[in-house]
N, C-alpha and C positions, 0 to 999 in steps of 0.2 A: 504494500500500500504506500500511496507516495503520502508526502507531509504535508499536503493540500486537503487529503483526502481524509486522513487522520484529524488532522483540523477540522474540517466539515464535520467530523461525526462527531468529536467534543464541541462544538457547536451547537449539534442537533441536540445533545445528552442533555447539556448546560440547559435547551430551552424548555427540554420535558421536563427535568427538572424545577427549575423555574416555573411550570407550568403547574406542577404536583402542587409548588409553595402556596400559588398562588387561591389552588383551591384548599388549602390546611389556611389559611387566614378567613376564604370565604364559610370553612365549618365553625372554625371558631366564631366568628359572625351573626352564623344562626343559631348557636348556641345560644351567645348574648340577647339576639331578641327573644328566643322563646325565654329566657329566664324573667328578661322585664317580660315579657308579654304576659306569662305568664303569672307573675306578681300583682298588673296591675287588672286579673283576669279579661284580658283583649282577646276573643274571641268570636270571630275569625278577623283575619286583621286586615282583608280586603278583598272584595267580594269583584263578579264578574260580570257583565251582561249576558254574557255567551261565553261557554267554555273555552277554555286556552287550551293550547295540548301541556301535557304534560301535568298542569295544574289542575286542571276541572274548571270549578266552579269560583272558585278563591282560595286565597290562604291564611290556611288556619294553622292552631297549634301543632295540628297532625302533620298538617303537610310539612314545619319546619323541623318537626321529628325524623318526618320520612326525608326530610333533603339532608339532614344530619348521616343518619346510616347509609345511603346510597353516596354521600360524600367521603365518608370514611370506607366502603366498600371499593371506593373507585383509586382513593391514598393508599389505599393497605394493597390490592392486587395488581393491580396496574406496572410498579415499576417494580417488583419480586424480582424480576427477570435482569433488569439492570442490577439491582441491590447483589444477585447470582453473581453474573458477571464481572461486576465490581471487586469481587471477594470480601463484601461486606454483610453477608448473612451470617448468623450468630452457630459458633460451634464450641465445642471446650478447648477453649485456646490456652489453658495451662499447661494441656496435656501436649497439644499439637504444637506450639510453639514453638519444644523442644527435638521435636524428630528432624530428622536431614528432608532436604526437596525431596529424595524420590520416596521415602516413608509418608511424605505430605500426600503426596501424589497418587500412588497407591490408596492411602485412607479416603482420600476425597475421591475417586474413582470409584472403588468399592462401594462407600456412599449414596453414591449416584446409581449404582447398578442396582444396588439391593433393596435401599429404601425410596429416593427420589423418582426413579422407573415403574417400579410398581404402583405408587402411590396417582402418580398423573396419568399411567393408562387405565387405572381404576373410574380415576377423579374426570376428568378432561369430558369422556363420553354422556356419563352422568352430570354434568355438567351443561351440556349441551339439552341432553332431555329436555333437564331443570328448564332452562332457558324459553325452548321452543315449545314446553305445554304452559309458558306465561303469556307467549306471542298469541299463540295458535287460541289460548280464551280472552286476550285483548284485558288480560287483568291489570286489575287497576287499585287502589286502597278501596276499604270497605267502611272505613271510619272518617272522612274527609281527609285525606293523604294526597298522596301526588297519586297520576294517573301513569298507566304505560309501566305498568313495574317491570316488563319484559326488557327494558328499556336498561334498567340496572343490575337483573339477571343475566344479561350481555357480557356482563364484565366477568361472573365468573370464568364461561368460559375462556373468554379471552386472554385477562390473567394468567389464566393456566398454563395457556397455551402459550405463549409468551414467557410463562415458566419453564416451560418443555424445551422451547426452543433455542432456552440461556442454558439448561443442565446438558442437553445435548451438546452445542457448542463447548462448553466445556469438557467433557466429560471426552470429546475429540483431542480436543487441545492436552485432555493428561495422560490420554491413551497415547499420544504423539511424541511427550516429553518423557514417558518413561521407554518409548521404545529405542529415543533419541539416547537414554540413561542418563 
């Protein structure tokens, strides 16, 4: 890869990052109104003439409950796959710290083969299901929530998938380095 092109992709990294931030400020956010809102009991706290997508009818408490959890579902899954990549996902690093690279290498291999592989060919399909029996009944909140919840179910799979495709990469890269020894 040339040093243009490497640049581009700490580019791209830096803005999805920056982008993750951006919505950890927008949850923190609705945290804060539903806490006043919910203080000064404000209920619903702006209403519609005609449904919006994704809102309904207006928004109420619920709905900034449900933008709460589909915001932290989209922070927590989403960049798993960078976080992989990165080698910033959490492991017992008192134990590991001390082995030589190709004992590291080997462990995070293994890892990957035994628990990370099984776990996302399990997860990823059912995942998918999940998703497309939310599409397929056009579900929506049943308590004044946000509407389109297949909409946030999206993100598991994708997430996943997006997991899959950082453990794989990797999981190349250590099969390559220990064959390289």
């Amino acid at each position: 890869m040339t040093a243009l092109s490497l640049a581009g992709i700490a580019r791209l990294e830096r803005a999805v990052l920056n982008g993750f931030a951006v919505l950890l400020i927008v949850l923190m956010l609705a945290i804060a109104v539903q806490v006043v809102a919910s203080f000064f009991d404000l209920n619903p706290l702006v209403m519609f003439d005609a449904p919006v997508a994704w809102l309904g009818r207006g928004i109420t408490l619920n709905s900034l409950l449900d933008l709460q959890w589909h915001l932290l579902a989209i922070i927590a899954l989403l960049p798993a796959g960078l976080v992989w990549l990165r080698d910033r996902h959490v492991r017992v690093d008192f134990l590991y710290d001390g082995y030589r690279p190709k004992l590291r290498y080997t462990v995070d291999l293994i890892g990957n083969l035994v628990f990370a592989a099984p776990f996302l060919i399990m997860a990823i399909p059912g995942s998918v299901s999940f998703w497309q029996r939310a599409w397929r009944a056009g579900e929506g909140s049943a308590s004044g929530g946000l509407n389109d919840l297949w909409l946030i179910k999206a993100m598991l799979p994708l997430g996943l998938g997006l997991l899959a495709a950082a453990a794989l990469i990797e999981s190349l890269r250590l099969a390559a380095a220990l064959v390289r020894g």
